[in-house]
PyMOL Python script that loads the backbone (N, CA, C, O; Angstrom):
from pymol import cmd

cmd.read_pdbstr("""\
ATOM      1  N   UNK A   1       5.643 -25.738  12.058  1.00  0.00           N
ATOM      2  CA  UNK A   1       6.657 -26.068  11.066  1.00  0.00           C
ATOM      3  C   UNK A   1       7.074 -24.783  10.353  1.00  0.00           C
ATOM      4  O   UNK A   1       6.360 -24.099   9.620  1.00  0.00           O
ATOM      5  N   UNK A   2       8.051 -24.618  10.610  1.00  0.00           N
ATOM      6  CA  UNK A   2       9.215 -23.274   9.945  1.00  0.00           C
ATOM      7  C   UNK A   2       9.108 -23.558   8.473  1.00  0.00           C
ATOM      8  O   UNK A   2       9.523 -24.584   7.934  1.00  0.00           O
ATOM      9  N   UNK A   3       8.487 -22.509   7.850  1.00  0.00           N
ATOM     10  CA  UNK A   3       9.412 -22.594   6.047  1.00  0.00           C
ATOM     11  C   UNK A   3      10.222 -21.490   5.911  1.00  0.00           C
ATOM     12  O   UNK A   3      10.059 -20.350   6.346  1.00  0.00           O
ATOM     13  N   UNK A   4      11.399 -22.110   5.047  1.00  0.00           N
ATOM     14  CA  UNK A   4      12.454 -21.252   4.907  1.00  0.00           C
ATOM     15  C   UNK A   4      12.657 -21.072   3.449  1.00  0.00           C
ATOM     16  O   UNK A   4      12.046 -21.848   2.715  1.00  0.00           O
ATOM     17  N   UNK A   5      13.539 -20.027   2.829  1.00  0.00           N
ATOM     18  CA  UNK A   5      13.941 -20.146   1.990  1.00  0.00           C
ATOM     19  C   UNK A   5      14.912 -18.938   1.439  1.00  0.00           C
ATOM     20  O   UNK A   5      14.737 -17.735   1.635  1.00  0.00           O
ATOM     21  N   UNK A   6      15.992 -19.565   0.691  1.00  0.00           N
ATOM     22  CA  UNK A   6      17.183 -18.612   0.216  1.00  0.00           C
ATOM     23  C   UNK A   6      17.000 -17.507  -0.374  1.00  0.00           C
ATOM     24  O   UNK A   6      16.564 -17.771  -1.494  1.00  0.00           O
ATOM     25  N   UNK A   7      17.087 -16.491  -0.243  1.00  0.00           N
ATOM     26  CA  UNK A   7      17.258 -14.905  -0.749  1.00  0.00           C
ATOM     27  C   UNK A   7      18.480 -14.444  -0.737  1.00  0.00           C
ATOM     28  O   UNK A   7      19.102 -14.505   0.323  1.00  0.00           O
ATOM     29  N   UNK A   8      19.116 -13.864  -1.941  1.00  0.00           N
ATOM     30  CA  UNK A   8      20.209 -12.556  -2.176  1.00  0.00           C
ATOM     31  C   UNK A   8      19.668 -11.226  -1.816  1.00  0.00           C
ATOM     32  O   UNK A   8      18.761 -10.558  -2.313  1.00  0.00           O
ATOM     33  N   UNK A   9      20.769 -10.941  -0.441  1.00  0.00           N
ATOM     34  CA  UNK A   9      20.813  -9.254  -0.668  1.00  0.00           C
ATOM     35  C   UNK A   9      21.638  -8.481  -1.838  1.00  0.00           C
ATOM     36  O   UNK A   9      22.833  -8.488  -2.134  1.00  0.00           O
ATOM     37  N   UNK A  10      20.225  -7.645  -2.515  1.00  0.00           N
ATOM     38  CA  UNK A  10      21.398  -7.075  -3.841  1.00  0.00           C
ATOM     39  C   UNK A  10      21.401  -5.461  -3.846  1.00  0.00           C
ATOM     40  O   UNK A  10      20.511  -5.043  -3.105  1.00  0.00           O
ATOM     41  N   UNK A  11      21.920  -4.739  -4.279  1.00  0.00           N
ATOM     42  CA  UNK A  11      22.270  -3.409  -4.387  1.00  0.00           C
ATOM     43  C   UNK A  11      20.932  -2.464  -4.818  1.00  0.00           C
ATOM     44  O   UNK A  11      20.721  -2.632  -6.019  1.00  0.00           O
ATOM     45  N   UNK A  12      19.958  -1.517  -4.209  1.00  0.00           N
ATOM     46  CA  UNK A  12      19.345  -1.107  -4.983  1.00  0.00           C
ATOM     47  C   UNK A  12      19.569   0.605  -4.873  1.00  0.00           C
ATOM     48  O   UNK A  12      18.738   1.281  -4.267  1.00  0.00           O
ATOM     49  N   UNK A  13      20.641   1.161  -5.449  1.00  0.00           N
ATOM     50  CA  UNK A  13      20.810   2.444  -5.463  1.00  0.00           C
ATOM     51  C   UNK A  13      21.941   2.451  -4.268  1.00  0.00           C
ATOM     52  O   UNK A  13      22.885   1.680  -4.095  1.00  0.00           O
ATOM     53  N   UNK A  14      21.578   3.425  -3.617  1.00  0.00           N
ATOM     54  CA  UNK A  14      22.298   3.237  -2.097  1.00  0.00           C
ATOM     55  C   UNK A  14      22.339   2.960  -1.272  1.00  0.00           C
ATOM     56  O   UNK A  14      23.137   3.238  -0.377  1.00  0.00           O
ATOM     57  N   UNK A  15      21.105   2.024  -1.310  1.00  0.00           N
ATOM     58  CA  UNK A  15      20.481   1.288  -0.591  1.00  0.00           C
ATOM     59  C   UNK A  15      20.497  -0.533  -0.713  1.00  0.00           C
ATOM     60  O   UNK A  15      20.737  -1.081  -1.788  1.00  0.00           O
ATOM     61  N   UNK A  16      20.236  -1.226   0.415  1.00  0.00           N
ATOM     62  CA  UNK A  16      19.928  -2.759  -0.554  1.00  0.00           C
ATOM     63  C   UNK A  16      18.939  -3.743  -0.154  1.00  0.00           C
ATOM     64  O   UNK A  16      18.585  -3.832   1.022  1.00  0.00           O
ATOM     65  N   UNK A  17      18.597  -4.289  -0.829  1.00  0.00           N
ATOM     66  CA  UNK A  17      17.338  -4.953  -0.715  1.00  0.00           C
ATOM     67  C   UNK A  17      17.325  -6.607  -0.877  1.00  0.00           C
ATOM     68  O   UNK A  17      18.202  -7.307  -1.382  1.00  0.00           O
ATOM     69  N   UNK A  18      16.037  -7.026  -0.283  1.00  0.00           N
ATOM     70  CA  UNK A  18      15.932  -8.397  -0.371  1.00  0.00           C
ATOM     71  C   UNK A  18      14.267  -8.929  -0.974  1.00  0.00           C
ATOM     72  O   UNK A  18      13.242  -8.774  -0.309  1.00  0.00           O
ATOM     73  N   UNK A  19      14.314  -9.547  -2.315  1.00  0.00           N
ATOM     74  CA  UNK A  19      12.811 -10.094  -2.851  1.00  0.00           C
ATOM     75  C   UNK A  19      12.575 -11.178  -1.878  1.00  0.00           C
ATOM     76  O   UNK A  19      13.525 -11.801  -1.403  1.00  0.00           O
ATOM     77  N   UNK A  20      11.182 -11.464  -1.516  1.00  0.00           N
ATOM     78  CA  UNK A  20      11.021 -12.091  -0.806  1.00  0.00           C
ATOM     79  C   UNK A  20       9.725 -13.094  -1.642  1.00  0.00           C
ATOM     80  O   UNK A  20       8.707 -12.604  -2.131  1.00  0.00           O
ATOM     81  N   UNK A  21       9.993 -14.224  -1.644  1.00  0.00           N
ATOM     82  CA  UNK A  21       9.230 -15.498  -2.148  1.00  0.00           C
ATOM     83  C   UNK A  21       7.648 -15.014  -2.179  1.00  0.00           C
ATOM     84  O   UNK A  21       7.222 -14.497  -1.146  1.00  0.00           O
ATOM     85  N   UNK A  22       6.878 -15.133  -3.154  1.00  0.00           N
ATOM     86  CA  UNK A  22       5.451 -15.367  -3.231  1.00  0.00           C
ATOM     87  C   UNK A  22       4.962 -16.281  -1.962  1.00  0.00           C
ATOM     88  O   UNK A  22       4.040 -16.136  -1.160  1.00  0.00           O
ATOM     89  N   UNK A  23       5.953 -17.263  -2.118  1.00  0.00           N
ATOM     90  CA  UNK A  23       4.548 -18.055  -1.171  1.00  0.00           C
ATOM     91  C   UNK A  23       5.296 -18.327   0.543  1.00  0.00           C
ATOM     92  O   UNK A  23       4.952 -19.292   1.226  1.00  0.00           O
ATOM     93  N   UNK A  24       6.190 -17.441   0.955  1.00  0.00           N
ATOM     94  CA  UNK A  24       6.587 -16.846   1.969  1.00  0.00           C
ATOM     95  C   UNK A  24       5.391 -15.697   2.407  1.00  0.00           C
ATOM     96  O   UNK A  24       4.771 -15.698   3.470  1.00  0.00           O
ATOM     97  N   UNK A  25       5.297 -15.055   1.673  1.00  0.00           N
ATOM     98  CA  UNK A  25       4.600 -14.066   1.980  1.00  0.00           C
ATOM     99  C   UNK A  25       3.249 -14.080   1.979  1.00  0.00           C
ATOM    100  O   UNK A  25       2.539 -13.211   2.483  1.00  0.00           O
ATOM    101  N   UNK A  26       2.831 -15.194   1.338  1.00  0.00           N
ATOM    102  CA  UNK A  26       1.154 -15.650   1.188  1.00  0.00           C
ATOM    103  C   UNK A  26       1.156 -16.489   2.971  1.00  0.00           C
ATOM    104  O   UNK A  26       0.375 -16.550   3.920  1.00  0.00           O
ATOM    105  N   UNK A  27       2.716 -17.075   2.585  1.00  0.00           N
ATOM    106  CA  UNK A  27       1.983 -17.720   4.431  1.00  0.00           C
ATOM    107  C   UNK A  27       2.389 -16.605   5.785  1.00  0.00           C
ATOM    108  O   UNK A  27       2.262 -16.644   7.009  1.00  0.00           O
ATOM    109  N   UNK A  28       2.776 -15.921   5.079  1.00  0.00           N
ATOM    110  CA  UNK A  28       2.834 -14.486   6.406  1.00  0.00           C
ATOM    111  C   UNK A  28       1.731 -13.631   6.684  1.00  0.00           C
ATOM    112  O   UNK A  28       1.557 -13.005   7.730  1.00  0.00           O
ATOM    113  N   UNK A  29       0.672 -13.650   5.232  1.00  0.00           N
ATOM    114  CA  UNK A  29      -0.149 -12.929   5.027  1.00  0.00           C
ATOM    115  C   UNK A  29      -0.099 -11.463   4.920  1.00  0.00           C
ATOM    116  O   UNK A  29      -0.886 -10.593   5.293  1.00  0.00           O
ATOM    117  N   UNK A  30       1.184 -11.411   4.231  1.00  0.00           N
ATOM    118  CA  UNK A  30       2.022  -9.889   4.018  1.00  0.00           C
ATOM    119  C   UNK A  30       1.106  -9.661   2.398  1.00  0.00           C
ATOM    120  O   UNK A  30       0.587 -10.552   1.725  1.00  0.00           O
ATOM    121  N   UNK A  31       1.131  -8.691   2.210  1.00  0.00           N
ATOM    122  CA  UNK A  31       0.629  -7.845   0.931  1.00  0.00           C
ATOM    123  C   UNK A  31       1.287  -6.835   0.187  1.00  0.00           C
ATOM    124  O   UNK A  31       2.042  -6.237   0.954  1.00  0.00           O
ATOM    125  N   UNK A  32       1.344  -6.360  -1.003  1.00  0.00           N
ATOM    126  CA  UNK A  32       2.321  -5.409  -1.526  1.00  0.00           C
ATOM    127  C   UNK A  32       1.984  -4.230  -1.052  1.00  0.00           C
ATOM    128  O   UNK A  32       0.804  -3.879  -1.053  1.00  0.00           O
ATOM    129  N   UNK A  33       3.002  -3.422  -0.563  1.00  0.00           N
ATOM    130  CA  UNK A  33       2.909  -2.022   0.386  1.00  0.00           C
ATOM    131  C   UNK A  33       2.370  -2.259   1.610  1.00  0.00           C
ATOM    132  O   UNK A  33       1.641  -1.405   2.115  1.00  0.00           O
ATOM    133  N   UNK A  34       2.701  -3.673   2.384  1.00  0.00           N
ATOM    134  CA  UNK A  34       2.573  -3.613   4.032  1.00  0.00           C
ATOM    135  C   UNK A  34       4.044  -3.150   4.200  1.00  0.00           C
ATOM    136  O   UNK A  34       5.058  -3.499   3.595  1.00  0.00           O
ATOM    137  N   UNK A  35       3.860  -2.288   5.171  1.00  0.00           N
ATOM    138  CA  UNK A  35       5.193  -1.554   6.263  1.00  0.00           C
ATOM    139  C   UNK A  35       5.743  -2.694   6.685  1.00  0.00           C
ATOM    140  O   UNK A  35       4.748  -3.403   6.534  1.00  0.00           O
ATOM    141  N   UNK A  36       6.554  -3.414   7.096  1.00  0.00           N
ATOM    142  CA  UNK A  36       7.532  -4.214   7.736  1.00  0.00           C
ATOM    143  C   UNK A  36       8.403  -3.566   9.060  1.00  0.00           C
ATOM    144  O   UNK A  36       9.267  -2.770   8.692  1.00  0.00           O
ATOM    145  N   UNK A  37       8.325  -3.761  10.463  1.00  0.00           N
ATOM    146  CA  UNK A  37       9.359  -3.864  11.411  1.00  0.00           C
ATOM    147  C   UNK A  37      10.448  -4.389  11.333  1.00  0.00           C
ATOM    148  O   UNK A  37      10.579  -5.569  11.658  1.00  0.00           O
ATOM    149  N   UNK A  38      11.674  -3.519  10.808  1.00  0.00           N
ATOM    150  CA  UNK A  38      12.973  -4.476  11.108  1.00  0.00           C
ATOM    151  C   UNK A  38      14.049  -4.865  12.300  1.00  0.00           C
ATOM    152  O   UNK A  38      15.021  -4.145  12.531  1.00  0.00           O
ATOM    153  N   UNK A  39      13.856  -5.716  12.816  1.00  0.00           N
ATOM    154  CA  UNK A  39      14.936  -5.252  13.549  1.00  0.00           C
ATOM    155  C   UNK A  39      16.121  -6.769  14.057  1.00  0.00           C
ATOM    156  O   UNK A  39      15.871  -7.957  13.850  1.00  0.00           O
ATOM    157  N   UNK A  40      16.992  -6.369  14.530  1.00  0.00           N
ATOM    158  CA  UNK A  40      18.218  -7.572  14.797  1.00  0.00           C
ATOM    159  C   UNK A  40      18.320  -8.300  16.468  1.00  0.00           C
ATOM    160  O   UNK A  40      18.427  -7.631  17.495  1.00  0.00           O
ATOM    161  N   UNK A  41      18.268  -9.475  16.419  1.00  0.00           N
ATOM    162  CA  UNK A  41      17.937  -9.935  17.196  1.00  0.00           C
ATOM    163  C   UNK A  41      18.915 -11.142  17.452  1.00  0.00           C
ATOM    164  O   UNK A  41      18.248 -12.159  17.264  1.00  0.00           O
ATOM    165  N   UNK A  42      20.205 -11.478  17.799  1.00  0.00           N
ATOM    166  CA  UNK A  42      21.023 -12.027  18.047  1.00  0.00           C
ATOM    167  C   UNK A  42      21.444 -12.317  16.749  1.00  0.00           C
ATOM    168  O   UNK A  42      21.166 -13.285  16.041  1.00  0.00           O
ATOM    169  N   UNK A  43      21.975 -11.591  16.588  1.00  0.00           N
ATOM    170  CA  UNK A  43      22.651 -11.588  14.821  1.00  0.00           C
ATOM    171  C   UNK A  43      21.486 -11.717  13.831  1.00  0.00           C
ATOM    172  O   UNK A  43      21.651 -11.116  12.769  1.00  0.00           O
ATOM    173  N   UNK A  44      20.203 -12.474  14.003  1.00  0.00           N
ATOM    174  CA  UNK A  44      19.235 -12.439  13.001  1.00  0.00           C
ATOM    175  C   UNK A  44      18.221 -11.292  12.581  1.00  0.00           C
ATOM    176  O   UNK A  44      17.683 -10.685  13.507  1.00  0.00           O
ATOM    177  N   UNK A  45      17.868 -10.888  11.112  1.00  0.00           N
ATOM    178  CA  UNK A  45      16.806 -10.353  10.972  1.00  0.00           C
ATOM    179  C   UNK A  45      15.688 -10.943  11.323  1.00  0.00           C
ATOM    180  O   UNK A  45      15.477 -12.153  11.250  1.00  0.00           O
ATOM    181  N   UNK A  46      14.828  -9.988  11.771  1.00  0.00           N
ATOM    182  CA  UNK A  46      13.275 -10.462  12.299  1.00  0.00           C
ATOM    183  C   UNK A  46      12.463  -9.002  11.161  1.00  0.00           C
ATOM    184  O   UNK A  46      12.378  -7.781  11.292  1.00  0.00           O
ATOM    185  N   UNK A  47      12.019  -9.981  10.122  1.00  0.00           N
ATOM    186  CA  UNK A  47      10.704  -8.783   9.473  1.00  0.00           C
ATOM    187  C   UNK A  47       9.404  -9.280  10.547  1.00  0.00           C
ATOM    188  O   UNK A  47       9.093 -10.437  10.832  1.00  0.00           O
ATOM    189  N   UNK A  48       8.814  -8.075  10.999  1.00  0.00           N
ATOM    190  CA  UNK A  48       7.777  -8.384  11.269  1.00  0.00           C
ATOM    191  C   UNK A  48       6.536  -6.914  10.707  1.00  0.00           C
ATOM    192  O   UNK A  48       6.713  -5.696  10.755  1.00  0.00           O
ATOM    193  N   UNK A  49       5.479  -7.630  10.272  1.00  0.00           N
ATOM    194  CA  UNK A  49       4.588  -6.993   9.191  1.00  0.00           C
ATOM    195  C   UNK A  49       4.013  -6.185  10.288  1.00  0.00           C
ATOM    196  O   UNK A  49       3.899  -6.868  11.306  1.00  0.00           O
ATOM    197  N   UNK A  50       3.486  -4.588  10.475  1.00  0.00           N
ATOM    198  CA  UNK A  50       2.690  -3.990  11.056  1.00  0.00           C
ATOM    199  C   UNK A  50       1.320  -3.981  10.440  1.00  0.00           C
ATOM    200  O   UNK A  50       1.003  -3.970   9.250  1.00  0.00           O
ATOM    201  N   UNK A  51       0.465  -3.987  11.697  1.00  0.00           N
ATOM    202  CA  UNK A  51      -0.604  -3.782  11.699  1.00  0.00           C
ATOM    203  C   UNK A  51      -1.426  -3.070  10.826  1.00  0.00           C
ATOM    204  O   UNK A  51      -1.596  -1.869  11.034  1.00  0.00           O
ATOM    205  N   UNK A  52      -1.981  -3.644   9.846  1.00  0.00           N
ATOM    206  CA  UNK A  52      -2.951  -1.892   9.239  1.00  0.00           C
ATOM    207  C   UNK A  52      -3.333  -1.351   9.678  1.00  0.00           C
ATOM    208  O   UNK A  52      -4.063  -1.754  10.584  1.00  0.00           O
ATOM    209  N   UNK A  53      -3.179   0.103   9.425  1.00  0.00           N
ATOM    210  CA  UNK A  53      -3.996   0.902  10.336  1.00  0.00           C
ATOM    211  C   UNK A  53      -5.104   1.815   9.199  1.00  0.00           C
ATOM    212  O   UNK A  53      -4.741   2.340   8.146  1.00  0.00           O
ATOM    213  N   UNK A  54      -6.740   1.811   9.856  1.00  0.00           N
ATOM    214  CA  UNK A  54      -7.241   2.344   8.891  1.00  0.00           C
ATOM    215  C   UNK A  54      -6.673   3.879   8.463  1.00  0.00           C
ATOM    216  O   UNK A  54      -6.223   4.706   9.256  1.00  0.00           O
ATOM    217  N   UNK A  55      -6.805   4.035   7.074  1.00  0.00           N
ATOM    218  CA  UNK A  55      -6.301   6.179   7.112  1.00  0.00           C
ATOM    219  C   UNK A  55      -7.986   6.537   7.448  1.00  0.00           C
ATOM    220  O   UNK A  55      -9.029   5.884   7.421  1.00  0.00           O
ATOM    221  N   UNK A  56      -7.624   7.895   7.763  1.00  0.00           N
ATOM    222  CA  UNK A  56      -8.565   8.698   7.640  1.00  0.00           C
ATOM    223  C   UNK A  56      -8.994   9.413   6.369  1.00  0.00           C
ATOM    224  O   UNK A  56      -8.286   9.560   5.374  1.00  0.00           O
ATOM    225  N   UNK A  57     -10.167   9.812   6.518  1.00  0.00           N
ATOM    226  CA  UNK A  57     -11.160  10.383   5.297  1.00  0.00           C
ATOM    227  C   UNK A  57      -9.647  11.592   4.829  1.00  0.00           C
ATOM    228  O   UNK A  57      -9.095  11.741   3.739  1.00  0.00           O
ATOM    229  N   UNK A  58      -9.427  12.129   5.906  1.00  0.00           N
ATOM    230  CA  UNK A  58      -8.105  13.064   5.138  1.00  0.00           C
ATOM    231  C   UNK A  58      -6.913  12.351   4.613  1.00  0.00           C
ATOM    232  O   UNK A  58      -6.457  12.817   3.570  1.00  0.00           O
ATOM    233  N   UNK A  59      -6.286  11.267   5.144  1.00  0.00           N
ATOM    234  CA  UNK A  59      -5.297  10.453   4.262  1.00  0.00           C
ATOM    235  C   UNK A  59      -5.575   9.811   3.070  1.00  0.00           C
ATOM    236  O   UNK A  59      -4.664   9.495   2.305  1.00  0.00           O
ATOM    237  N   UNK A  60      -6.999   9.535   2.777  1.00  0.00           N
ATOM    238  CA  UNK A  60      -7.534   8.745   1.735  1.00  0.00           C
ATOM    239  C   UNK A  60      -7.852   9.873   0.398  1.00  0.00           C
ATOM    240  O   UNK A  60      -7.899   9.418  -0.745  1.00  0.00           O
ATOM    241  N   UNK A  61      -8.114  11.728   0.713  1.00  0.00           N
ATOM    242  CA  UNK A  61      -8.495  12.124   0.225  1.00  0.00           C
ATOM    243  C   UNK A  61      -7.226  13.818   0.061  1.00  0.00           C
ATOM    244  O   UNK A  61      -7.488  14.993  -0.200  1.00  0.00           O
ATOM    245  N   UNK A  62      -6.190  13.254   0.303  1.00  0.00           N
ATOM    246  CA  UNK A  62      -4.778  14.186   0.131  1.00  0.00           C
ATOM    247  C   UNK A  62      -4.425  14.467  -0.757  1.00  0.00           C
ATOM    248  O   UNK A  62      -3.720  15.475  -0.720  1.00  0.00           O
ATOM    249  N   UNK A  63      -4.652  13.796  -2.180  1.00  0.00           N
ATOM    250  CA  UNK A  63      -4.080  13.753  -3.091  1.00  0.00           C
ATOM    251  C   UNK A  63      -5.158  14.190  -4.322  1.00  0.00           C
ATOM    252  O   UNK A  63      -4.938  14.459  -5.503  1.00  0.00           O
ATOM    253  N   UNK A  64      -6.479  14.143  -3.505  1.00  0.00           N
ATOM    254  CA  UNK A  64      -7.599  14.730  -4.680  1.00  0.00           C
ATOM    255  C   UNK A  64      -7.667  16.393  -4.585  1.00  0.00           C
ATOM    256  O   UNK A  64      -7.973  17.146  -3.660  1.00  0.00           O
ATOM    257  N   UNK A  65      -7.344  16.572  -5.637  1.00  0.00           N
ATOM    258  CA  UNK A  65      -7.943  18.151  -6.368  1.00  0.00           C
ATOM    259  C   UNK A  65      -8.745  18.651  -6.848  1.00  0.00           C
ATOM    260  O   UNK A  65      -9.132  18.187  -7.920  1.00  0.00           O
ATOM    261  N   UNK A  66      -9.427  19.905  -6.268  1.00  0.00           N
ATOM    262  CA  UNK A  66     -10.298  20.240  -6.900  1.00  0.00           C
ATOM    263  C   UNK A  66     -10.696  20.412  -8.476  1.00  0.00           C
ATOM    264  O   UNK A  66      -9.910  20.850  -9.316  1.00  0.00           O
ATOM    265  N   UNK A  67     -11.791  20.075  -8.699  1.00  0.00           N
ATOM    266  CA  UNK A  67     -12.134  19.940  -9.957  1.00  0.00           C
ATOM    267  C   UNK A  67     -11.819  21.311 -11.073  1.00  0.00           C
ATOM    268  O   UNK A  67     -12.578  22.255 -10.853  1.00  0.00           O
ATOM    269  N   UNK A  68     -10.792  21.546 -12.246  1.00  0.00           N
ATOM    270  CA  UNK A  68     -11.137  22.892 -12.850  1.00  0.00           C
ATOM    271  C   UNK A  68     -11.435  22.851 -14.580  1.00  0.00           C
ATOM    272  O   UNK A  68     -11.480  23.721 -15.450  1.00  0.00           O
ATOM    273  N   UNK A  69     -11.602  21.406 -14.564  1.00  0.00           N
ATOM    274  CA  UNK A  69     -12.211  21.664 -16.032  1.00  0.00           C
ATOM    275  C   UNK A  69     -13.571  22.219 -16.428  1.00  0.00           C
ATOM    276  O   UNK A  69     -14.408  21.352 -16.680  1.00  0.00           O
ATOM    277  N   UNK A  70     -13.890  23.246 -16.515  1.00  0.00           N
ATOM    278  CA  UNK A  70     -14.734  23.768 -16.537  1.00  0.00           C
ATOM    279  C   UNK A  70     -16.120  22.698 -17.722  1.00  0.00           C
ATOM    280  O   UNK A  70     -16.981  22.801 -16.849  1.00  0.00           O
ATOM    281  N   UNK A  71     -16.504  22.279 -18.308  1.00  0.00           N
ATOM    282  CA  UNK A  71     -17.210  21.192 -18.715  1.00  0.00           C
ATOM    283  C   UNK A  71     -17.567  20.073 -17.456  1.00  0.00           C
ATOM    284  O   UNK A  71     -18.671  19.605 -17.177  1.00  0.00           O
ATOM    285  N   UNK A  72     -16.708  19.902 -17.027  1.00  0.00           N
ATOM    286  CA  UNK A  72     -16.859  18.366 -15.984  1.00  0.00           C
ATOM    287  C   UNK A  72     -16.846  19.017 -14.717  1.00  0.00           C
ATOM    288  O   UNK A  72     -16.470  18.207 -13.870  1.00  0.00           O
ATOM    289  N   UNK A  73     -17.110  20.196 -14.196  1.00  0.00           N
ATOM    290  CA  UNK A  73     -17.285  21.307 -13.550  1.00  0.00           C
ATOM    291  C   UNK A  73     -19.325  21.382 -13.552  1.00  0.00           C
ATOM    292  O   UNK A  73     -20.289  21.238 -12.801  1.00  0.00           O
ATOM    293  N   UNK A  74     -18.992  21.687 -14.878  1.00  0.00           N
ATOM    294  CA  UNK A  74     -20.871  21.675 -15.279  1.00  0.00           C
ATOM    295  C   UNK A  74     -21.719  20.597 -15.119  1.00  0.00           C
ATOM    296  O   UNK A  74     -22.920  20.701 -14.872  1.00  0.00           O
ATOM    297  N   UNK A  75     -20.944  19.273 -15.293  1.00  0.00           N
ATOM    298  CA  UNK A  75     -21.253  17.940 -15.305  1.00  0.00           C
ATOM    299  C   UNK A  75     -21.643  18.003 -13.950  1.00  0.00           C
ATOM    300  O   UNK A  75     -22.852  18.009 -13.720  1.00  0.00           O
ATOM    301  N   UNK A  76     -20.861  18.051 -13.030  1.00  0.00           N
ATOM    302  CA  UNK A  76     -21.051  17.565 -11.514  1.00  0.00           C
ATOM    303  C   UNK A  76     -22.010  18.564 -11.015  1.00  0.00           C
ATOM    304  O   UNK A  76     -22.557  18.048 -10.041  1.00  0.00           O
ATOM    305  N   UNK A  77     -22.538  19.901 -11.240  1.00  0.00           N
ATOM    306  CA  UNK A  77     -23.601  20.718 -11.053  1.00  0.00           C
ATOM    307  C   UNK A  77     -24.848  20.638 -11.591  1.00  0.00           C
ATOM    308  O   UNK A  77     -25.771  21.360 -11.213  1.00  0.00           O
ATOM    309  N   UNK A  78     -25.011  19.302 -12.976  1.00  0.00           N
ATOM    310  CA  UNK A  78     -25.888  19.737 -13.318  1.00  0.00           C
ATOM    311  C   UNK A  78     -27.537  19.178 -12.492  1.00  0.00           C
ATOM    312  O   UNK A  78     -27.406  18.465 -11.497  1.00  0.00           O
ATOM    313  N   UNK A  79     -28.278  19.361 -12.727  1.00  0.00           N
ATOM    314  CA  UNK A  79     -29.826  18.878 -11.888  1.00  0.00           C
ATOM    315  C   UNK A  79     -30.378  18.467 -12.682  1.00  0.00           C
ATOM    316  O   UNK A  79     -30.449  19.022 -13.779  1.00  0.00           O
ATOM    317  N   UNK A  80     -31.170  16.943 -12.292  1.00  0.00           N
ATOM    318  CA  UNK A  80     -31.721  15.976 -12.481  1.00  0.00           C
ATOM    319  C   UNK A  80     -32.943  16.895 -13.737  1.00  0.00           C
ATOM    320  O   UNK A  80     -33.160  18.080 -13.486  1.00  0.00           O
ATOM    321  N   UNK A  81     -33.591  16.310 -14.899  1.00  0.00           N
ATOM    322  CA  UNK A  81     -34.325  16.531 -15.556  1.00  0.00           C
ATOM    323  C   UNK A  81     -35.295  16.039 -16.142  1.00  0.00           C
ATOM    324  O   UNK A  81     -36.061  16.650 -16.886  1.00  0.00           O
ATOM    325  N   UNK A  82     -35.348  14.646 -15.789  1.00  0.00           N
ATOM    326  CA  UNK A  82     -36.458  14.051 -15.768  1.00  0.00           C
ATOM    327  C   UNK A  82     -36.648  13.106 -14.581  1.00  0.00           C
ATOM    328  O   UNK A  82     -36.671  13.817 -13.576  1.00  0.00           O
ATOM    329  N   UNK A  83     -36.777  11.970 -14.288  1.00  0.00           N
ATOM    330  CA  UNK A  83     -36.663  10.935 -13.470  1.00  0.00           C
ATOM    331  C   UNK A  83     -35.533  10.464 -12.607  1.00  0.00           C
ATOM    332  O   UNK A  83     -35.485   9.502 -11.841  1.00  0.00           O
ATOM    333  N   UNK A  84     -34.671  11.333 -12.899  1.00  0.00           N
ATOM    334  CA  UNK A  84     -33.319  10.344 -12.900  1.00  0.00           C
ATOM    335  C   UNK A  84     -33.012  10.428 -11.253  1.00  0.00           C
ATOM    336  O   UNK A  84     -33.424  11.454 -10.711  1.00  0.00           O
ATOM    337  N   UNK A  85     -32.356   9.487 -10.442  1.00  0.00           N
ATOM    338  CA  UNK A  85     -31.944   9.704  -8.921  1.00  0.00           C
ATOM    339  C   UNK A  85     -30.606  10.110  -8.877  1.00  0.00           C
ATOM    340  O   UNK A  85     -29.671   9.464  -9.349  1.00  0.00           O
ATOM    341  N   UNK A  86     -30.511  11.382  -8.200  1.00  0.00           N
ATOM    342  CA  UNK A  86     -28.922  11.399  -7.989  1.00  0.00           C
ATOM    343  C   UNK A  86     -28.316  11.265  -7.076  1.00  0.00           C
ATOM    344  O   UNK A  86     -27.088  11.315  -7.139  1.00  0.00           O
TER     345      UNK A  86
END
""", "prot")
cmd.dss("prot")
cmd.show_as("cartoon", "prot")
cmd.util.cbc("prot")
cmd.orient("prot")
């Protein structure tokens, strides 16, 4: 059983876009920031959701910088002094 439901394409910049229903997308099992396949298929759009793909330890870790506050620098060097597990 097909569910459907009405959407406006509206203007977003120079570009344009379409919101797509909460519970469209709960039964697609789409998530916010899945990639979407678009493509046209006898006059119709077909979204179809791609696959996740896991990132790697380098895609997950692109955007971290090395540490230079010198205090929280000291923090992450310092050694255990009594009991403690690190």
């Amino acid at each position: 059983m097909a569910t459907t439901a009405k959407v406006k394409v509206s203007a977003w910049g120079n570009s344009f876009g379409v919101r797509l229903p909460r519970k469209i997308l709960l039964l697609a099992d789409v998530k916010g920031d899945t990639e979407l396949d678009v493509r046209v298929e006898k006059g119709a759009l077909i979204l179809t959701p791609q696959k996740s793909k896991r990132k790697t330890l380098k895609q997950l870790l692109k955007n971290v910088r090395p540490v230079s506050d010198p205090e929280i620098r000291a923090w992450i060097n310092m050694k255990p002094v009594g009991k403690e597990i690190w």
